[in-house]
LOBA-510179 format. One record per atom (N, C-alpha, C): residue in one letter; x, y, z. Coordinates in steps of 0.2 Angstrom, whole numbers, padded with zeros to 4 digits, always signed. Example, Ala and Ser with C-alpha at 12.3 -4.5 7.8 and 13.67 -1.06 7.14 Angstrom:
A+0066-0028+0039A+0062-0022+0039A+0066-0016+0039S+0064-0011+0035S+0068-0005+0036S+0064+0000+0039
//
This chain:
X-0202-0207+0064X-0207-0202+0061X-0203-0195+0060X-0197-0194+0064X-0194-0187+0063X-0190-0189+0056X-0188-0192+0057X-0184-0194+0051X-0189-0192+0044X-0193-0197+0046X-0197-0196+0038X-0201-0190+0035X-0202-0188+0042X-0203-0180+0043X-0197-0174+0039X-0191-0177+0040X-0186-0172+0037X-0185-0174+0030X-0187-0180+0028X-0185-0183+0021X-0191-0180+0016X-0197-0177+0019X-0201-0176+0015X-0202-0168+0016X-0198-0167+0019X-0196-0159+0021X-0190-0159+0014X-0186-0161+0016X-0179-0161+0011X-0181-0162+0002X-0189-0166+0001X-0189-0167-0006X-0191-0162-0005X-0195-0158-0001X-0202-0152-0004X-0208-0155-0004X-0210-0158-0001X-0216-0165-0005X-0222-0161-0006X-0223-0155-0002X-0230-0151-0003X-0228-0147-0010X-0224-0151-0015X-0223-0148-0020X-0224-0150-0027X-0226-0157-0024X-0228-0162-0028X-0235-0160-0031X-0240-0154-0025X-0245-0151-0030X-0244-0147-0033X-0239-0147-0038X-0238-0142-0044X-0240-0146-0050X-0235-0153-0050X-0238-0158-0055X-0243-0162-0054X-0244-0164-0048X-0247-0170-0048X-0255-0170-0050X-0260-0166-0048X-0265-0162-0050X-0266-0161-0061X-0260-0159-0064X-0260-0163-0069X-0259-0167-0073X-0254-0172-0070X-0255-0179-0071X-0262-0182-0069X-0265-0179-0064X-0271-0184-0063X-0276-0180-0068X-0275-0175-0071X-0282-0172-0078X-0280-0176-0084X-0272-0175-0085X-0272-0178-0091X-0275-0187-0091X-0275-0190-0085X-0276-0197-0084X-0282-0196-0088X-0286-0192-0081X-0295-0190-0082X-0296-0188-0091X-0293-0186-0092X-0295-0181-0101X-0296-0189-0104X-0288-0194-0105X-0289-0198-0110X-0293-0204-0108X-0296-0205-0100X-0301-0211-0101X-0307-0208-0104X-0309-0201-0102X-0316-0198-0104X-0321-0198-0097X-0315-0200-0090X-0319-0199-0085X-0314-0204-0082X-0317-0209-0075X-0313-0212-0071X-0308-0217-0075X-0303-0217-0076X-0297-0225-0077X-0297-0230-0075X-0301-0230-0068X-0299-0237-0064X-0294-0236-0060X-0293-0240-0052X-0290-0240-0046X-0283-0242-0050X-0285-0246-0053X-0275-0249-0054X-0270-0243-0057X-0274-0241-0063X-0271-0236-0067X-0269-0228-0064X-0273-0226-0057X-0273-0222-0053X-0268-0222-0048X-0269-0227-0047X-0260-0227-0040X-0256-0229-0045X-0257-0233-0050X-0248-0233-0053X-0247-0225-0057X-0251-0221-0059X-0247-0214-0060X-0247-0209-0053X-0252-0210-0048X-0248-0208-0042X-0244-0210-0040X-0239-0217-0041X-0234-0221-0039X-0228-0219-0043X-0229-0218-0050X-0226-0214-0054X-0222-0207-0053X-0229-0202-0051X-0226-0195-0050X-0223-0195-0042X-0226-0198-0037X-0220-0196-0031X-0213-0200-0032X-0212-0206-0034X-0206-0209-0038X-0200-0204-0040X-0204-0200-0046X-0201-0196-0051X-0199-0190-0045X-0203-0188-0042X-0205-0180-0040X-0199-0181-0033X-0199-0187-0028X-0194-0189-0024X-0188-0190-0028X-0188-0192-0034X-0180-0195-0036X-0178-0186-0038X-0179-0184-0042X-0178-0177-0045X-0176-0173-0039X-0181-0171-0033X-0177-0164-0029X-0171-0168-0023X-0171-0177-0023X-0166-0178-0020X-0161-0177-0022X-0160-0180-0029X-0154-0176-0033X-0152-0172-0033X-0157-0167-0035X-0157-0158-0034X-0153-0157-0028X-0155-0159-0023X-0153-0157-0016X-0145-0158-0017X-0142-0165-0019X-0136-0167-0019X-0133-0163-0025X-0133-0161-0028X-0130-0158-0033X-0129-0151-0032X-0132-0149-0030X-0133-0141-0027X-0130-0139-0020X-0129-0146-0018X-0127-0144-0011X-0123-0140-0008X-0117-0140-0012X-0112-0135-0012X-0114-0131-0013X-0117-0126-0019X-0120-0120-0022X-0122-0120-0015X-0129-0122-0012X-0133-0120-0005X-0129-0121-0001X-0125-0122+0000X-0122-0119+0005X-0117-0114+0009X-0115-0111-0001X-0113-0102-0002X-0120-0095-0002X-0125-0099-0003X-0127-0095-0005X-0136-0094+0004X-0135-0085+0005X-0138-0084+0012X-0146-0088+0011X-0147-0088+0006X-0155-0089+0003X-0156-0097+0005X-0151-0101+0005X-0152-0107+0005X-0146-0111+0008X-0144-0110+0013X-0137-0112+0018X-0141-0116+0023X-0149-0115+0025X-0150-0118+0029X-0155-0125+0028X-0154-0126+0022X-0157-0132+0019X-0154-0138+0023X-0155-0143+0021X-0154-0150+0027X-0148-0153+0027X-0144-0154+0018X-0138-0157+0017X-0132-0150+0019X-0130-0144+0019X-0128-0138+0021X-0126-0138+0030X-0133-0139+0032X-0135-0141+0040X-0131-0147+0044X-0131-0153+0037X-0130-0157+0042X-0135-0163+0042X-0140-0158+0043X-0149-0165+0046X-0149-0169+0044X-0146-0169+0036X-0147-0176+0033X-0141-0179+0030X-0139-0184+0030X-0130-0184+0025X-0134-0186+0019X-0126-0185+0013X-0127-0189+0008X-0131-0192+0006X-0128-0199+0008X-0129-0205+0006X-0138-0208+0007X-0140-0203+0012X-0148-0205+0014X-0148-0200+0008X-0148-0197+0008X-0153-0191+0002X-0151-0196-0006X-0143-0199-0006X-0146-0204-0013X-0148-0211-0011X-0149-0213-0007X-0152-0221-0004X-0161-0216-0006X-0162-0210-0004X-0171-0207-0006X-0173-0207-0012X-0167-0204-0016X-0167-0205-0023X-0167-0210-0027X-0163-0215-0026X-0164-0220-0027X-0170-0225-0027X-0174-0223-0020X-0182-0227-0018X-0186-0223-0024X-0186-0218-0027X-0189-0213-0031X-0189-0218-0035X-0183-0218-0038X-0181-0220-0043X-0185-0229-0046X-0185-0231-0038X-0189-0238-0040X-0196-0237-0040X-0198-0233-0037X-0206-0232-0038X-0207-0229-0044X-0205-0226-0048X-0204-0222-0054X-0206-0229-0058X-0200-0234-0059X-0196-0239-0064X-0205-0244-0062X-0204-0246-0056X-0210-0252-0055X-0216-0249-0060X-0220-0242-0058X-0226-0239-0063X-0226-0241-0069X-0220-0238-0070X-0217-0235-0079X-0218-0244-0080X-0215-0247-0080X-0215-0256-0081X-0223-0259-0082X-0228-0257-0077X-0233-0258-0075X-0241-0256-0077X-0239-0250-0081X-0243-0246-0085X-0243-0249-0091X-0239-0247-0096X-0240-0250-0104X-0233-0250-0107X-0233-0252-0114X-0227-0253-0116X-0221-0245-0117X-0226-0239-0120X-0225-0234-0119X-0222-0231-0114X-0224-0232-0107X-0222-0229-0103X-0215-0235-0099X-0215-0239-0102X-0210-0243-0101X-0202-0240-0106X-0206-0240-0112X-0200-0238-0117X-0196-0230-0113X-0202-0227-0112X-0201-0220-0110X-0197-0218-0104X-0197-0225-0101X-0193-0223-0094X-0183-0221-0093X-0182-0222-0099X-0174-0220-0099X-0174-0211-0101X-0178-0210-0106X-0181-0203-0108X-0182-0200-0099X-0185-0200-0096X-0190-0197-0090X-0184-0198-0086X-0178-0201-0084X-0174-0204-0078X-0169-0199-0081X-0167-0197-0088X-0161-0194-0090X-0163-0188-0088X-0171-0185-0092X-0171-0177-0089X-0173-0177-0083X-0175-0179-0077X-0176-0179-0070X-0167-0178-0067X-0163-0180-0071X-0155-0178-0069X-0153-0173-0070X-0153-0172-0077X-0150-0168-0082X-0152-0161-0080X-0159-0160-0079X-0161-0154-0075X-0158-0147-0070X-0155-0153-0067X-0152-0149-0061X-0144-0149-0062X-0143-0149-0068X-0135-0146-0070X-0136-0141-0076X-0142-0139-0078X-0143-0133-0083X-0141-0127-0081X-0144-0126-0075X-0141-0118-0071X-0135-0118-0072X-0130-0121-0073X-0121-0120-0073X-0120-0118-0082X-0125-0121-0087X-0122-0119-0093X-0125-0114-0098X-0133-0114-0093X-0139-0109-0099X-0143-0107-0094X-0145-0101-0099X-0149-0096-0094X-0157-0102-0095X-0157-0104-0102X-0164-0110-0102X-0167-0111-0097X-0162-0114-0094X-0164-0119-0088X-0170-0119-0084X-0174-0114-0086X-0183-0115-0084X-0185-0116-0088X-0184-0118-0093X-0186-0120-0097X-0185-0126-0099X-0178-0129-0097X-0179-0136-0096X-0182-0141-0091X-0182-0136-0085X-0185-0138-0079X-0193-0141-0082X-0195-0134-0085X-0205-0133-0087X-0203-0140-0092X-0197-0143-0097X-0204-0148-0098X-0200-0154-0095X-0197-0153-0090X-0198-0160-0089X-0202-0161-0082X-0205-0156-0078X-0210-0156-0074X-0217-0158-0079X-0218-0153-0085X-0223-0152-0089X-0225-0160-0091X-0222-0166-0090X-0221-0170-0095X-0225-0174-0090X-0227-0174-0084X-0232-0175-0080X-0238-0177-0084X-0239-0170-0086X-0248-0169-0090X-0250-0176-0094X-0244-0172-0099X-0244-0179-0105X-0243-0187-0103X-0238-0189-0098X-0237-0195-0095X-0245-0197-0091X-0250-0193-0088X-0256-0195-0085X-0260-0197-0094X-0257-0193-0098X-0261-0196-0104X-0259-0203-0106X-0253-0205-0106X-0249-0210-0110X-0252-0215-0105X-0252-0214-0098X-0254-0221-0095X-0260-0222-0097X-0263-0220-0099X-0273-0222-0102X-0271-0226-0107X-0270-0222-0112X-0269-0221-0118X-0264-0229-0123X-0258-0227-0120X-0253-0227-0125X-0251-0228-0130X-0251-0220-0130X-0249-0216-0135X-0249-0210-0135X-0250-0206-0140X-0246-0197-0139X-0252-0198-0141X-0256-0188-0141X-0261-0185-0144X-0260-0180-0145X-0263-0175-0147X-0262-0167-0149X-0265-0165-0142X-0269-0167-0139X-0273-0163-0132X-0269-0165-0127X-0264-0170-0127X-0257-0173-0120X-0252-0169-0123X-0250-0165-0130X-0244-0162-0131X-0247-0154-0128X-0252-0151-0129X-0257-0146-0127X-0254-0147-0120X-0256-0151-0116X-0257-0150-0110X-0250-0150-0106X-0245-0153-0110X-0240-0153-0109X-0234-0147-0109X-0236-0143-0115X-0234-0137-0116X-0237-0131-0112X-0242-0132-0111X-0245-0127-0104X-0242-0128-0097X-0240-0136-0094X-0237-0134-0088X-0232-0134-0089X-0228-0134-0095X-0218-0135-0096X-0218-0123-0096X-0224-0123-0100X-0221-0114-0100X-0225-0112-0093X-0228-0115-0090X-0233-0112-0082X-0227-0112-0077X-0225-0118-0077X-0218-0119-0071X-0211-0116-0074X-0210-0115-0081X-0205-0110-0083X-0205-0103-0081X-0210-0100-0082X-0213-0092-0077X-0213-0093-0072X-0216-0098-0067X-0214-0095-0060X-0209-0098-0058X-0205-0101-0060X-0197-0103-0058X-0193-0096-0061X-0193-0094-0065X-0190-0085-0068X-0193-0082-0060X-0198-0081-0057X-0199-0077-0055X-0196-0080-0047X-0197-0085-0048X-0192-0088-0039X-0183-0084-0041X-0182-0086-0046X-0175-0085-0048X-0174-0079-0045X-0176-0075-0047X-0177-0066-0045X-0174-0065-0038X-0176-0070-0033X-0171-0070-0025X-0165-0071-0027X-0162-0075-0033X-0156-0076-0032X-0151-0073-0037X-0154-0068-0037X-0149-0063-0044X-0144-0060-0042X-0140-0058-0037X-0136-0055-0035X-0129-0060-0032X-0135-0068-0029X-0127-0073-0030X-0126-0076-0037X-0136-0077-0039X-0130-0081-0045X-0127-0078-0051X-0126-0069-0051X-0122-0067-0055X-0116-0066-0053X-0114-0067-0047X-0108-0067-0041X-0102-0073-0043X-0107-0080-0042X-0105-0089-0044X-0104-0090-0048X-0109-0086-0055X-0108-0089-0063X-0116-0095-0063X-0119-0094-0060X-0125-0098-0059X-0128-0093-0066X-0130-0099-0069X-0135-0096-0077X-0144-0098-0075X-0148-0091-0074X-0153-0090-0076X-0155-0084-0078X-0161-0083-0080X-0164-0078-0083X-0164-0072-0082X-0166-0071-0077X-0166-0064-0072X-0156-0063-0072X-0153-0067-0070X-0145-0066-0070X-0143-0064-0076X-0146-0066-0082X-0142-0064-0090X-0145-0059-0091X-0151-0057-0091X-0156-0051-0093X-0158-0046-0090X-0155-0047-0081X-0160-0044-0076X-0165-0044-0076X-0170-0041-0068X-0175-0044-0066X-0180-0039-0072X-0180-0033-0071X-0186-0032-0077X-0188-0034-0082X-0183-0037-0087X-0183-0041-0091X-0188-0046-0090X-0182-0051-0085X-0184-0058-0084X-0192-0056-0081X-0194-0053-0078X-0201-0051-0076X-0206-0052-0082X-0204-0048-0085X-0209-0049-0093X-0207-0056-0098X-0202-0059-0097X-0203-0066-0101X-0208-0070-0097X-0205-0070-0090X-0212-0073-0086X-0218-0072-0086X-0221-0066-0090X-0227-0064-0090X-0229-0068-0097X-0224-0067-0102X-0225-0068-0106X-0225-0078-0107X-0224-0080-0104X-0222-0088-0104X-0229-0090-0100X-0232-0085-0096X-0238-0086-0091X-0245-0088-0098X-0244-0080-0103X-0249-0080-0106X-0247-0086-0111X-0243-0087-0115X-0244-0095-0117X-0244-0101-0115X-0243-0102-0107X-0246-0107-0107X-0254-0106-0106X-0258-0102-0104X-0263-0099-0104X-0266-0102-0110X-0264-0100-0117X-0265-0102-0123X-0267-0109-0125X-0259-0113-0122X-0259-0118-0123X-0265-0122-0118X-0264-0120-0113X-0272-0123-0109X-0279-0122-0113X-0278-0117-0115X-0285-0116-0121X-0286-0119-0126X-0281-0121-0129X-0280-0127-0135X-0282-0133-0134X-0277-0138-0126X-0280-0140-0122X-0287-0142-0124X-0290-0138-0121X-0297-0140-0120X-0301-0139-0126X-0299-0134-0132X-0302-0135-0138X-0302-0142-0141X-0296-0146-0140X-0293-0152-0143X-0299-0156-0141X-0299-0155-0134X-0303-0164-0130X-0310-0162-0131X-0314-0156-0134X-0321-0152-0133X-0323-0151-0126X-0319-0147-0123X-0322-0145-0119X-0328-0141-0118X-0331-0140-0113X-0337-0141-0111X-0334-0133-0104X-0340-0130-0104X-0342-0122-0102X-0340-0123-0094X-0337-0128-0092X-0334-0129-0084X-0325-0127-0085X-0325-0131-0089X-0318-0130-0092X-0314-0123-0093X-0320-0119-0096X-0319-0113-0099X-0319-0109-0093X-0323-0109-0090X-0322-0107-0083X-0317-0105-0078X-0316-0113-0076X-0309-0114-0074X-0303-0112-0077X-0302-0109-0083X-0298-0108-0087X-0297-0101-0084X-0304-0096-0086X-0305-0089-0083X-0301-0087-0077X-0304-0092-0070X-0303-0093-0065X-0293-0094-0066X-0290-0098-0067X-0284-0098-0069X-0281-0094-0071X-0283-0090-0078X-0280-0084-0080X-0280-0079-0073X-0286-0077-0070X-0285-0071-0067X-0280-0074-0060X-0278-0080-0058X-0275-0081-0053X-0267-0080-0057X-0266-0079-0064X-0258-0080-0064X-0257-0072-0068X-0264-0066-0066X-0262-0059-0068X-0262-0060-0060X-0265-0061-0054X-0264-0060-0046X-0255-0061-0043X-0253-0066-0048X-0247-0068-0048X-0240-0064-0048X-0241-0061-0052X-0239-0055-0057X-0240-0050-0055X-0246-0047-0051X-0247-0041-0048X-0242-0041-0041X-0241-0047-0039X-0238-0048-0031X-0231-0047-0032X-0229-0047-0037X-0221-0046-0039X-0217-0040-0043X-0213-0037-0043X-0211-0032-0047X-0204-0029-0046X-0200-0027-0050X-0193-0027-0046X-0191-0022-0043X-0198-0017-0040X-0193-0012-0036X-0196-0019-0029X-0201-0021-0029X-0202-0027-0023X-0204-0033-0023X-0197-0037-0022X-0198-0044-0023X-0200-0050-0015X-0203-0045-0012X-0204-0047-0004X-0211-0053-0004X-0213-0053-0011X-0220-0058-0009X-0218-0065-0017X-0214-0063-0019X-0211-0068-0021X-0212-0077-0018X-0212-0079-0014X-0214-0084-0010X-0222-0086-0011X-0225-0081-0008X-0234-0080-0009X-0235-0083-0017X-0232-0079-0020X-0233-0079-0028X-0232-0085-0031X-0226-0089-0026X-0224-0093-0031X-0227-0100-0030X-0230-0102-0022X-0233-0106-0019X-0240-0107-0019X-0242-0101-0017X-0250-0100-0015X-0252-0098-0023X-0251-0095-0026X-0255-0093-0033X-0253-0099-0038X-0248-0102-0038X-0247-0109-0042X-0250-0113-0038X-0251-0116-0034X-0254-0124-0031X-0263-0119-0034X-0266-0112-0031X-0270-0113-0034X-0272-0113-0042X-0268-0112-0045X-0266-0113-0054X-0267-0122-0055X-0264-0125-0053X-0263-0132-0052X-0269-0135-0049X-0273-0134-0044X-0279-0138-0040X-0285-0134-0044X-0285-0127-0045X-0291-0126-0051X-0291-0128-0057X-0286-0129-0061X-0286-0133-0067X-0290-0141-0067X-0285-0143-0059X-0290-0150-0061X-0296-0151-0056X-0298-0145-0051X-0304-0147-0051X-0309-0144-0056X-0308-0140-0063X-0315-0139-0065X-0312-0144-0071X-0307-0148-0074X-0306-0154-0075X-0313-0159-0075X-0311-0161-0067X-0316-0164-0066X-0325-0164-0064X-0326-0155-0065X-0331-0153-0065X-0334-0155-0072X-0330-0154-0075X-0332-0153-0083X-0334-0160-0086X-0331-0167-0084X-0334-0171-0084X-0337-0175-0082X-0337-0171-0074X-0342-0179-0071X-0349-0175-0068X-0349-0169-0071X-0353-0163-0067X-0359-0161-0075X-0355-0160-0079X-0358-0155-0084X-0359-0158-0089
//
């Protein structure tokens, strides 16, 4: 148990509800209400697959970096706690839970699984070449929404691209504003992100500004699928959680940085999909 305790410390697993919460709306939006058991654990079986395979690699690819840098030296591969080879033998199991879903949903999400396994890698080597790199993060986290759509569906829709585009620029803005802790090594390292090419004032207002489109795009969202006055709601409720965000933050003080980026997105994330499902199985 200690072990597995440290492996689900080492992926972040309580970070899983940033996406996971829209993968399971967008499932909910394309059936028109419940999917079925089957369809339900293989895209939970899918996004912790996906979600363990992604920050084991992260962890290994970074490892060096974190363990130059003070903000992140005492992560697990840095310390010790965990070697290598267990963090890619984790990745690896990700990676089969991933592949078994993806096979076992529909033919779409079969084809799509070389696309999903390139950028779940590719992600965490963009910090070395572009300041993007939240951006490429936001869609390949983002691609969660759209992937609970495909698995109903398969196929695309303009309300799985909407919804897709909302969480790809939601997790782009608060990862800008994570990045904000590490502006002074990674301008030191040559590490590329936003805050480091622009500084933090800047990067403060792209992130605001990435905040209010995905905003948008959630609102499109729910124009698409005709949402219903629960939705709209939740939406409200949402918005005023991601100006509470942005009030927590600012560059003469980046001390609540952590609060902002945890507690106001997991709530961004679990109110989306609880008025989701208020909206349809309620109103």
């Amino acid at each position: 148990m200690s072990r597995l305790k440290l492996y689900l410390d080492l992926v972040r697993f309580e970070h899983t509800l940033f996406a996971l919460p829209f993968a399971y709306g967008g499932m909910l939006l394309a059936a028109g209400g419940w999917p079925g058991w089957r369809t339900f654990l293989l895209v939970t079986l899918a996004m912790v697959g996906a979600r363990t395979m992604a920050m084991a690699l992260n962890r290994l690819i970074d490892w060096r970096l974190d363990a130059l840098n003070p903000r992140t030296q005492n992560r697990h591969l840095p310390r010790g706690l965990v070697k290598p080879w267990e963090t890619l033998a984790l990745a690896l199991f990700g990676l089969l839970l991933l592949v078994y879903a993806g096979l076992h949903l529909n033919p779409l999400t079969a084809r799509l699984l070389p696309v999903a396994v390139f950028f779940l890698v590719f992600y965490s080597y963009t910090k070395r070449f572009t300041w993007l790199c939240h951006y490429v993060l936001g869609l390949t986290i983002g691609a969660a929404a759209a992937g609970g759509w495909i698995a109903v569906t398969g196929s695309f829709a303009p309300t799985a691209y909407a919804l897709w585009t909302g969480v790809g620029l939601w997790i782009a803005g608060f990862d800008i504003l994570y990045a904000t802790q590490d502006y002074a090594f990674d301008r030191a390292h040559g590490v590329k992100s936003i805050p480091a090419r622009f500084g933090i004032p800047k990067a403060l207002w792209v992130a605001r500004a990435s905040h209010l489109l995905a905003w948008l795009a959630f609102l499109l969202a729910g124009v698409g699928y005709g949402a219903g006055p629960l939705y709209y709601l939740g939406l409200l409720l949402v918005g005023g959680l991601l100006l509470l965000e942005h009030r927590l933050v600012s560059p003469e003080d980046l001390s609540k940085v952590d609060v902002a980026f945890f507690q106001a997105n997991v709530g961004v994330s679990l109110g989306m999909f609880l008025f989701i499902v208020l909206d349809l199985f309620v109103a």
